[in-house]
C-alpha positions as a printed Julia matrix, in Angstrom:
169×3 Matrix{Float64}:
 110.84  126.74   89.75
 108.67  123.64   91.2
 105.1   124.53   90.94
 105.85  127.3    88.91
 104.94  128.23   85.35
 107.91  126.75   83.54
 106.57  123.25   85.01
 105.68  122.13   81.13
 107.74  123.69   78.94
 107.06  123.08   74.87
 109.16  125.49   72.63
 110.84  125.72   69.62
 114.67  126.79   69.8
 115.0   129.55   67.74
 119.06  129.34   68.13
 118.55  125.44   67.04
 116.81  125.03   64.04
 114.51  122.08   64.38
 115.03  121.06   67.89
 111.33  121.11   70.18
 111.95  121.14   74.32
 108.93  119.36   75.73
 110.39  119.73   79.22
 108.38  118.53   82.98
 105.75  116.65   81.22
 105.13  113.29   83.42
 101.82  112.81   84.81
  99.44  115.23   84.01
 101.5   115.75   80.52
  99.33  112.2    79.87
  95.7   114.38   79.54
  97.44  117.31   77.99
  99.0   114.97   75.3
  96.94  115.67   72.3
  96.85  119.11   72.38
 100.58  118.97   72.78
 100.8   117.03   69.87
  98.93  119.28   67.7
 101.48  122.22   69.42
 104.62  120.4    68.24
 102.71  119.37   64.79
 102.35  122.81   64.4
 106.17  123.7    65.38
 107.4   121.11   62.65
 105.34  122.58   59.96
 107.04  125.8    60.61
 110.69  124.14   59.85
 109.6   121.05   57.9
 107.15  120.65   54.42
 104.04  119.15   55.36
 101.34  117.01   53.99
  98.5   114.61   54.86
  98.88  111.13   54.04
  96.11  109.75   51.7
  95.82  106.29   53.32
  96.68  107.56   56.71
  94.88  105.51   59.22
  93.79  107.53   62.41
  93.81  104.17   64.37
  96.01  101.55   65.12
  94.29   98.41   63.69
  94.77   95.14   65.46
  94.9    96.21   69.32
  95.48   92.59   70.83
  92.6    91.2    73.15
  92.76   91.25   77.3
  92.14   87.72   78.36
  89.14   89.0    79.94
  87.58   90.12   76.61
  87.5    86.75   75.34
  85.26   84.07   75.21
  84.96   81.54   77.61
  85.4    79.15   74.52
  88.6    81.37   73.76
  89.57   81.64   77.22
  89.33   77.82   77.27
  91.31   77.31   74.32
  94.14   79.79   75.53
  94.74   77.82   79.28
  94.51   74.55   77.24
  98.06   75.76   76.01
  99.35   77.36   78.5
  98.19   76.99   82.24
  99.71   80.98   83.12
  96.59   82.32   81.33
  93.97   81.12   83.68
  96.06   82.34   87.07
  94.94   85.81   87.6
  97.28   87.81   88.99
  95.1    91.06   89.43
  91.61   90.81   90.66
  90.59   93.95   89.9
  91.38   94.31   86.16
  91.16   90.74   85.87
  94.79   90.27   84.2
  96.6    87.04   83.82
 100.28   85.78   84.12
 100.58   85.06   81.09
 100.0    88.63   80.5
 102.06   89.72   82.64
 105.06   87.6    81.45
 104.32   88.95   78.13
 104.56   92.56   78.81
 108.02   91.71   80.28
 108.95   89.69   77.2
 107.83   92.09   75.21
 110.54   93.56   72.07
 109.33   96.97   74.39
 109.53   95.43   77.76
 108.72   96.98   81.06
 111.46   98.41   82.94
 109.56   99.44   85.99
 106.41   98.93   88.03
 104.93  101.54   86.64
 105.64  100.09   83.54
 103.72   97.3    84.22
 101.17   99.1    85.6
 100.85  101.38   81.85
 101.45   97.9    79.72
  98.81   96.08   81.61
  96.92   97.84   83.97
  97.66   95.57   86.87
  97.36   97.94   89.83
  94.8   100.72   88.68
  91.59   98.48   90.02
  90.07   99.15   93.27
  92.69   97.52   95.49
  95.62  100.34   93.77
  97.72   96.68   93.7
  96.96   95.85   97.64
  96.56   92.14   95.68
  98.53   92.11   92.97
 101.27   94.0    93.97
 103.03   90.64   95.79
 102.02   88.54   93.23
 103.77   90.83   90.89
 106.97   90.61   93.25
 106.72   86.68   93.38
 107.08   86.56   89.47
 109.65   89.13   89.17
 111.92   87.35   91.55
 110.84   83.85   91.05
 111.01   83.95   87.31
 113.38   86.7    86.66
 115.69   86.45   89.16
 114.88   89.7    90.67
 115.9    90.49   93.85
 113.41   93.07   95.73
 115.92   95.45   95.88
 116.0    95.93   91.8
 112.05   96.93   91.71
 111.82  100.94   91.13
 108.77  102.59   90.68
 108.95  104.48   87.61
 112.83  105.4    87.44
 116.14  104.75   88.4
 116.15  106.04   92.26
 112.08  105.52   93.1
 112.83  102.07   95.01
 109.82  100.42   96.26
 111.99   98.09   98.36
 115.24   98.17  100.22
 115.57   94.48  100.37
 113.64   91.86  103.2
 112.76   92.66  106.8
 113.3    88.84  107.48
 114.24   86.0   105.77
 111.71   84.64  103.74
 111.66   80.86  103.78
């Protein structure tokens, strides 16, 4: 039922040993997530032995810079070797091409606009991708060999574009 209780649905099959649903959980599943983690945790320890890890490390270590967090001195060094990192594709969040072009590139590249949007945060600034957004589209097509009609928002069937209203010269 839409809008209904059953929207998020984390169980345990009981006629399944071992197998969790976590069922309906897009967007606001995002805020939710840690206490749905600690839910499911809890689920394994019921099927599976459990134990903390002595060296476990709570953080990932090594987050990569944004461009923007650099040093002018760094930032200098970086478009020395590669013009795409001083073009700044969104305003707003202050993110590069070359940033962009690595999120695609990436071994767990973006298969979506939203993608892009999670990988980068292109589109989350003030303008909600008023500037970016074509910018974006000009490097997916230009680069990629995109064609507008391939762009989906966050899955298969969530077009943003049904091709051009003219030619585009």
């Amino acid at each position: 039922e839409i809008g209904g209780f059953k929207d998020f649905v984390v169980e345990s099959r009981e006629d399944v040993r071992g197998f969790i649903n976590l069922v309906g959980i897009e967007s606001p599943g995002l805020t939710c997530s840690p206490a749905i983690a600690t839910m499911v945790r809890d689920m394994v320890a019921k099927i599976l032995p459990m134990e903390e890890k002595e060296d476990f490390q709570p953080e990932r270590p090594g987050r990569a810079e944004y461009f923007h967090e650099l040093s002018p001195e760094e930032k200098a060094d970086l478009i020395s070797q590669d013009k795409d990192w001083g073009e700044v594709i969104c305003r707003c969040e202050h993110i590069t091409r070359k940033e962009l072009i690595e999120a695609i590139h990436n071994p767990l590249g973006v298969k979506s606009i939203s993608g892009l949007k999670f990988r980068t945060r292109v589109m989350m600034g003030r303008c909600q991708g008023g500037f970016c957004l074509p910018r974006i589209v000009e490097i997916l097509e230009k680069d990629f060999g995109y064609r507008p009609e391939d762009f989906f928002s966050y899955r298969e069937g969530s077009y943003f574009f049904t091709g051009y209203v003219r030619q585009v010269p």
